[in-house]
N, CA, C and O atoms as a GROMACS GRO file, in nm:
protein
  308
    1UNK      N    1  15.392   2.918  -9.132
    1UNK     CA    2  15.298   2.859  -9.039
    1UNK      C    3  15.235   2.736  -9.103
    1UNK      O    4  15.164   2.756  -9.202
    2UNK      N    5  15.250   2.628  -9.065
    2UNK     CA    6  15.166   2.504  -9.069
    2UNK      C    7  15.022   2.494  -9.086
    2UNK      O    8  14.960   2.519  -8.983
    3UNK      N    9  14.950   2.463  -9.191
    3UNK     CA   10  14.817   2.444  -9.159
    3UNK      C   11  14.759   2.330  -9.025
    3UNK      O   12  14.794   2.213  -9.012
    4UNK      N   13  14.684   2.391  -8.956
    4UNK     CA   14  14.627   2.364  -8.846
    4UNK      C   15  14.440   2.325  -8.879
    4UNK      O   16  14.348   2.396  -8.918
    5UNK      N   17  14.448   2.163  -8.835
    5UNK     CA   18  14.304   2.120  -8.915
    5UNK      C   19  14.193   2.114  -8.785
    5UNK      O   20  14.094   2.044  -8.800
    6UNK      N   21  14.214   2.200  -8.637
    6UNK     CA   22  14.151   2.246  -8.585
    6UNK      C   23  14.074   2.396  -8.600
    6UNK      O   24  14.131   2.504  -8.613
    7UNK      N   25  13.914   2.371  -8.594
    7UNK     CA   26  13.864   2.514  -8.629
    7UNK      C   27  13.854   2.568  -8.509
    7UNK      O   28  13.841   2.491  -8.414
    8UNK      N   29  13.860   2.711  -8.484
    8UNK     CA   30  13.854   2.798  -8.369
    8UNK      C   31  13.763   2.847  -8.365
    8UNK      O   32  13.706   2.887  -8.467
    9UNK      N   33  13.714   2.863  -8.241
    9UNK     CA   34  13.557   2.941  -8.232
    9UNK      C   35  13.627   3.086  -8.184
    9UNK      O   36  13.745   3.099  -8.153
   10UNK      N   37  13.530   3.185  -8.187
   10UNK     CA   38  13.541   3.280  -8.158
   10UNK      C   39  13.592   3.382  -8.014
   10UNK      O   40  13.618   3.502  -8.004
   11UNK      N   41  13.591   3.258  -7.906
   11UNK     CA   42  13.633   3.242  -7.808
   11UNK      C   43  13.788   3.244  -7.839
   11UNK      O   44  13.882   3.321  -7.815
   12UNK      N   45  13.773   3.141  -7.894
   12UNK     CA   46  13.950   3.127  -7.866
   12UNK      C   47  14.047   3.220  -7.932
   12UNK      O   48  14.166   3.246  -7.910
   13UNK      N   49  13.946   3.268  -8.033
   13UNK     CA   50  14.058   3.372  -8.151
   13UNK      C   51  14.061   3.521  -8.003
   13UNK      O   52  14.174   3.560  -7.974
   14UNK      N   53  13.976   3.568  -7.948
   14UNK     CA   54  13.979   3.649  -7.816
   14UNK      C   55  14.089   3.557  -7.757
   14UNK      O   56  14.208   3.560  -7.788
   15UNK      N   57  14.056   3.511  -7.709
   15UNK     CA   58  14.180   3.455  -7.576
   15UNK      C   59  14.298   3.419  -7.650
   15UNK      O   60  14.390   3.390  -7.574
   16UNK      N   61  14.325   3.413  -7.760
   16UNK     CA   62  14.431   3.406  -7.812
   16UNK      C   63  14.469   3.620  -7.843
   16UNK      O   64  14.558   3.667  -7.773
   17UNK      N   65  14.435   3.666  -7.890
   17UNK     CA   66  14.414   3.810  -7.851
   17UNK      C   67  14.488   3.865  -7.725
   17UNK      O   68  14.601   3.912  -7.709
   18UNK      N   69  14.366   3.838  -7.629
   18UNK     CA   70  14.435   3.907  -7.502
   18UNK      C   71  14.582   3.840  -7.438
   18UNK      O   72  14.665   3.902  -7.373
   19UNK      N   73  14.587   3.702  -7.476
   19UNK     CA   74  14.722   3.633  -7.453
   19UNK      C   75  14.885   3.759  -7.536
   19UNK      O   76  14.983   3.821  -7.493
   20UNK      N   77  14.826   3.735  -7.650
   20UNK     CA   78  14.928   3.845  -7.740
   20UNK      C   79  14.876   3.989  -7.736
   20UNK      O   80  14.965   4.062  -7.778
   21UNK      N   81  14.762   4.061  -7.701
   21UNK     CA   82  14.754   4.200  -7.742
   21UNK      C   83  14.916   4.282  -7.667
   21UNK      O   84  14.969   4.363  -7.742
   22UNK      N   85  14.984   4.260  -7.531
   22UNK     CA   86  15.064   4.355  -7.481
   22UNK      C   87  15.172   4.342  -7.662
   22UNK      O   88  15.239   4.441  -7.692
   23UNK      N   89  15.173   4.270  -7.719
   23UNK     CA   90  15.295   4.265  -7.793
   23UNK      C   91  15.253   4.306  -7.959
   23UNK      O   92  15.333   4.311  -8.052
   24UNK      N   93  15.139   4.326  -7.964
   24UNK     CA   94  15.069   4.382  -8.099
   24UNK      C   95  15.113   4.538  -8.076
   24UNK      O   96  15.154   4.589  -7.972
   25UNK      N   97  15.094   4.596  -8.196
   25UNK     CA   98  15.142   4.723  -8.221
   25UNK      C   99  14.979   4.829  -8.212
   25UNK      O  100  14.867   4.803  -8.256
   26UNK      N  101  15.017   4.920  -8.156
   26UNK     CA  102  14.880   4.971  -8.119
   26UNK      C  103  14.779   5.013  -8.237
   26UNK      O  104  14.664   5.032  -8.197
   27UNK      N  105  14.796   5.028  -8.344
   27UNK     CA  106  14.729   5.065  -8.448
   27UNK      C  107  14.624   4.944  -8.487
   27UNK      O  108  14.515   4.957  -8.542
   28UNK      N  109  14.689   4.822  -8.443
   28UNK     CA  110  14.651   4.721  -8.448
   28UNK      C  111  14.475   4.704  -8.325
   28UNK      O  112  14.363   4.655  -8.337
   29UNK      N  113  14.532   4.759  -8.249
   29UNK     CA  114  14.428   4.711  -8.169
   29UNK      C  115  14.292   4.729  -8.200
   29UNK      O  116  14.229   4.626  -8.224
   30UNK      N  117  14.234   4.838  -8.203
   30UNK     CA  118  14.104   4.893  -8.219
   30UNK      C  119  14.064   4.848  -8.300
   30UNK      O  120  13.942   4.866  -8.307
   31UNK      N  121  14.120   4.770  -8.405
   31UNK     CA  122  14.074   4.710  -8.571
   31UNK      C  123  14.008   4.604  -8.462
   31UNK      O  124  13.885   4.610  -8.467
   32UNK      N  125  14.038   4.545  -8.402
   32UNK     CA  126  13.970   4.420  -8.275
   32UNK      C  127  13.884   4.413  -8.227
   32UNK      O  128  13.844   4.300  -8.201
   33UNK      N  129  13.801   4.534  -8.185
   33UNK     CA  130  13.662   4.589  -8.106
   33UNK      C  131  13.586   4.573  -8.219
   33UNK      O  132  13.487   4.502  -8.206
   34UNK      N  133  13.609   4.621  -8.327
   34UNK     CA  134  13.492   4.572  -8.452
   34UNK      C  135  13.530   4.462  -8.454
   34UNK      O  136  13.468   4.385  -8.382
   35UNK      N  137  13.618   4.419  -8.517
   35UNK     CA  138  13.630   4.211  -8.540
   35UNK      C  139  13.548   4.154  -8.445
   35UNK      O  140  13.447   4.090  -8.472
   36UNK      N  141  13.593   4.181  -8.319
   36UNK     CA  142  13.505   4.109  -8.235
   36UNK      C  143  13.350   4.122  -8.185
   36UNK      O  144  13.294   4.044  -8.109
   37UNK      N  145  13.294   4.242  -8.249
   37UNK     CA  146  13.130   4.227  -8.252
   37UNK      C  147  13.099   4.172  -8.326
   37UNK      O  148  12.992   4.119  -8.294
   38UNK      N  149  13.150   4.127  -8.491
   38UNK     CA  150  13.070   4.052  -8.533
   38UNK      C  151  13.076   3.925  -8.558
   38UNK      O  152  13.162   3.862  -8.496
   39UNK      N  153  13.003   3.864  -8.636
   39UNK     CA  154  13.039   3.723  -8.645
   39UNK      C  155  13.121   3.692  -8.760
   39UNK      O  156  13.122   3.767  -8.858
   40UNK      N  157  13.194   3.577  -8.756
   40UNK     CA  158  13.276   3.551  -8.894
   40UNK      C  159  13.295   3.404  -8.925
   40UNK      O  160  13.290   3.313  -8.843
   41UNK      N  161  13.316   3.395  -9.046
   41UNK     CA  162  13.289   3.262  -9.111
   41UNK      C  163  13.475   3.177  -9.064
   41UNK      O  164  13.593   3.212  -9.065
   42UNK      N  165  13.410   3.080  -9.036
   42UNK     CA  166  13.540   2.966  -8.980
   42UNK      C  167  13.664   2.968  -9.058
   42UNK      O  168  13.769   2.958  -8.994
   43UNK      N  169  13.671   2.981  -9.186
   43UNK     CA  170  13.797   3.045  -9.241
   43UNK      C  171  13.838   3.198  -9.162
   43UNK      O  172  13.958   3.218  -9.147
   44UNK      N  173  13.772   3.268  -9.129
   44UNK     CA  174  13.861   3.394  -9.128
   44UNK      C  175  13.875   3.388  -8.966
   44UNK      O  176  13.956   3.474  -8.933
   45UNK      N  177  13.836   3.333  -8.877
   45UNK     CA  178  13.853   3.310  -8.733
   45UNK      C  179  13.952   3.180  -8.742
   45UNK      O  180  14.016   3.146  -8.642
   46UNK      N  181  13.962   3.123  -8.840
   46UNK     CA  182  14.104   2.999  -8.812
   46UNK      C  183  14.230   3.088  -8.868
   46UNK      O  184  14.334   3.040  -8.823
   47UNK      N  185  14.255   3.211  -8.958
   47UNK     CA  186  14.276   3.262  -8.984
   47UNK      C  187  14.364   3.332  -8.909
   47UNK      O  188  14.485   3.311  -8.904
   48UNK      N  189  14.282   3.445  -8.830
   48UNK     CA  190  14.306   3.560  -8.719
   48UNK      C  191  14.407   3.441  -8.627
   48UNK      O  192  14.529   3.425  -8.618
   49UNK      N  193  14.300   3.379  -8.573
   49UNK     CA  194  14.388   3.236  -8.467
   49UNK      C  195  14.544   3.234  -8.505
   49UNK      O  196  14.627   3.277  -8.426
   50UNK      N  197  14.563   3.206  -8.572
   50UNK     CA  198  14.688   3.161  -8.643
   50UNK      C  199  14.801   3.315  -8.670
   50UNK      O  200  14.919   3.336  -8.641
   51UNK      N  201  14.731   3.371  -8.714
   51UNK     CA  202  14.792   3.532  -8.720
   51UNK      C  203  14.842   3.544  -8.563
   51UNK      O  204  14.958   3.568  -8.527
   52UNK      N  205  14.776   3.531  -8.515
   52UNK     CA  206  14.797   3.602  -8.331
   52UNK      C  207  14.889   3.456  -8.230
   52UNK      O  208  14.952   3.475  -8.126
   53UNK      N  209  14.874   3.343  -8.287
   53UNK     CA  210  14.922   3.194  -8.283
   53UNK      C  211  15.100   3.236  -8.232
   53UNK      O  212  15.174   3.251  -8.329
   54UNK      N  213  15.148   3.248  -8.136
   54UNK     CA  214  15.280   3.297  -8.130
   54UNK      C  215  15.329   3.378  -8.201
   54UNK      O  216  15.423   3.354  -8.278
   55UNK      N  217  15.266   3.503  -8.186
   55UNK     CA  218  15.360   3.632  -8.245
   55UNK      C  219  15.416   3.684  -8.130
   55UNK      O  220  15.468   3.785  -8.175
   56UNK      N  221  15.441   3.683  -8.013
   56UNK     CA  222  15.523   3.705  -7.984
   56UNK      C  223  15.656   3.650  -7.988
   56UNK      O  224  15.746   3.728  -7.958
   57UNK      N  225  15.686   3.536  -8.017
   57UNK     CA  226  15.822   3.434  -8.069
   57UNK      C  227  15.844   3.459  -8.165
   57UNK      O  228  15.954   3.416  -8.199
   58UNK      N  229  15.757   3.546  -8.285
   58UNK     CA  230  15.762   3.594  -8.396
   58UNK      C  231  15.887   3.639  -8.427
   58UNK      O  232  15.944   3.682  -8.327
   59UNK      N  233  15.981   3.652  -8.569
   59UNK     CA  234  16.091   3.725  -8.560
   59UNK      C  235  16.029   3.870  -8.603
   59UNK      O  236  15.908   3.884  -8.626
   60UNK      N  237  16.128   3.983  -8.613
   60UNK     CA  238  16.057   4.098  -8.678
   60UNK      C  239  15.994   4.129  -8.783
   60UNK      O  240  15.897   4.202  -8.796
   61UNK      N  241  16.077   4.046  -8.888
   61UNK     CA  242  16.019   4.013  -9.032
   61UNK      C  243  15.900   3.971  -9.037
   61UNK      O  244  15.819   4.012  -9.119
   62UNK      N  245  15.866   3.848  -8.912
   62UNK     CA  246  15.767   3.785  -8.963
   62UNK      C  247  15.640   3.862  -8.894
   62UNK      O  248  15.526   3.850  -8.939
   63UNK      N  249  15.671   3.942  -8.778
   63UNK     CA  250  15.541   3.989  -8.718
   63UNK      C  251  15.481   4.167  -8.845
   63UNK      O  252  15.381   4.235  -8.827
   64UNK      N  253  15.576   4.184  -8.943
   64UNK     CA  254  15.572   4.284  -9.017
   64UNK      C  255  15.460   4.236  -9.124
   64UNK      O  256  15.376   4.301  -9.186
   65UNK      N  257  15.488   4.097  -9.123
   65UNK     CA  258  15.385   4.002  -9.226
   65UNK      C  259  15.300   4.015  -9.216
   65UNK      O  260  15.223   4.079  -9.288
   66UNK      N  261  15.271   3.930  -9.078
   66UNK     CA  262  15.183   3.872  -8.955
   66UNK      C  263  15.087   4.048  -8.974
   66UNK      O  264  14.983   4.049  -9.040
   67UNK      N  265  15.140   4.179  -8.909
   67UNK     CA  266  15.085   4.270  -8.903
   67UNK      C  267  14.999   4.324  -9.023
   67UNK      O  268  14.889   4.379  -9.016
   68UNK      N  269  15.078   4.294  -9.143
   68UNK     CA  270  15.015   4.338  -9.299
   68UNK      C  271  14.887   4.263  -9.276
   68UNK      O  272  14.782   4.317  -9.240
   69UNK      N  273  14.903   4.127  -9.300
   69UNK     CA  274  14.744   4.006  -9.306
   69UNK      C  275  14.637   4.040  -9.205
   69UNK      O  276  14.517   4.039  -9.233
   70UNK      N  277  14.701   4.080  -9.056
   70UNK     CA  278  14.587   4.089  -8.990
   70UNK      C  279  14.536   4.220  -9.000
   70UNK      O  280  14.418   4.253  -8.988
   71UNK      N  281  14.633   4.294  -9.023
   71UNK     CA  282  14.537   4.445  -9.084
   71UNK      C  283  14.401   4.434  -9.191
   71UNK      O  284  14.281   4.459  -9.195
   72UNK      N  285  14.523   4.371  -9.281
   72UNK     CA  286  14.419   4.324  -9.408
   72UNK      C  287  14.275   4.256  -9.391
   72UNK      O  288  14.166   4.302  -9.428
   73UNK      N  289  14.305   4.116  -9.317
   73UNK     CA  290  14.175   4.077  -9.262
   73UNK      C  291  14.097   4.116  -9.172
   73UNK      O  292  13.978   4.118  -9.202
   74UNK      N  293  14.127   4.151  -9.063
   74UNK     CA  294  14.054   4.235  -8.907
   74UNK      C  295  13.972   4.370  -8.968
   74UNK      O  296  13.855   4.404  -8.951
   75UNK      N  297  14.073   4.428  -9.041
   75UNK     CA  298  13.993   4.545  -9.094
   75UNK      C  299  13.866   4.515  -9.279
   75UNK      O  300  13.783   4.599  -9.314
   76UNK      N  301  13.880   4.450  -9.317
   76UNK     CA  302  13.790   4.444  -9.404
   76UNK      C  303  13.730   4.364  -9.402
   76UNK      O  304  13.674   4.342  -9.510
   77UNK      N  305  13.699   4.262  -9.282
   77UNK     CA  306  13.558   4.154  -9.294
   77UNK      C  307  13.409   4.249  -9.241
   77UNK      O  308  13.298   4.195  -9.240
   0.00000   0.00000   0.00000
């Protein structure tokens, strides 16, 4: 993935979300309901953005990635 020198507000990392949630893996989801109550610093919401940024065009490999990082991040901020 390309670094992207647009920051995302919190809005968009959601609507980027509900655009991809049918194609996220369900374990995945609920880590989301906490992410999204709180607030988070512009690195980790340009972050998520980019994680969720066409995963569905994703190949399998890469959404296995994609799935590791956003576990990693969604669940421990």
């Amino acid at each position: 993935m390309g670094e992207c020198k647009l920051d995302h507000s919190h809005d968009d990392v959601r609507k980027k979300y509900e655009e991809q949630k049918p194609f996220l893996p369900e374990e995945l989801k609920p880590l989301f309901q906490g992410f999204f109550a709180d607030e988070h610093t512009q690195d980790i919401l340009n972050e998520v953005f980019h994680l969720l940024k066409k995963y569905d065009l994703a190949s399998e490999a890469e959404k296995e990635e994609r799935n590791r990082r956003l576990s990693m991040v969604v669940k421990n901020v």
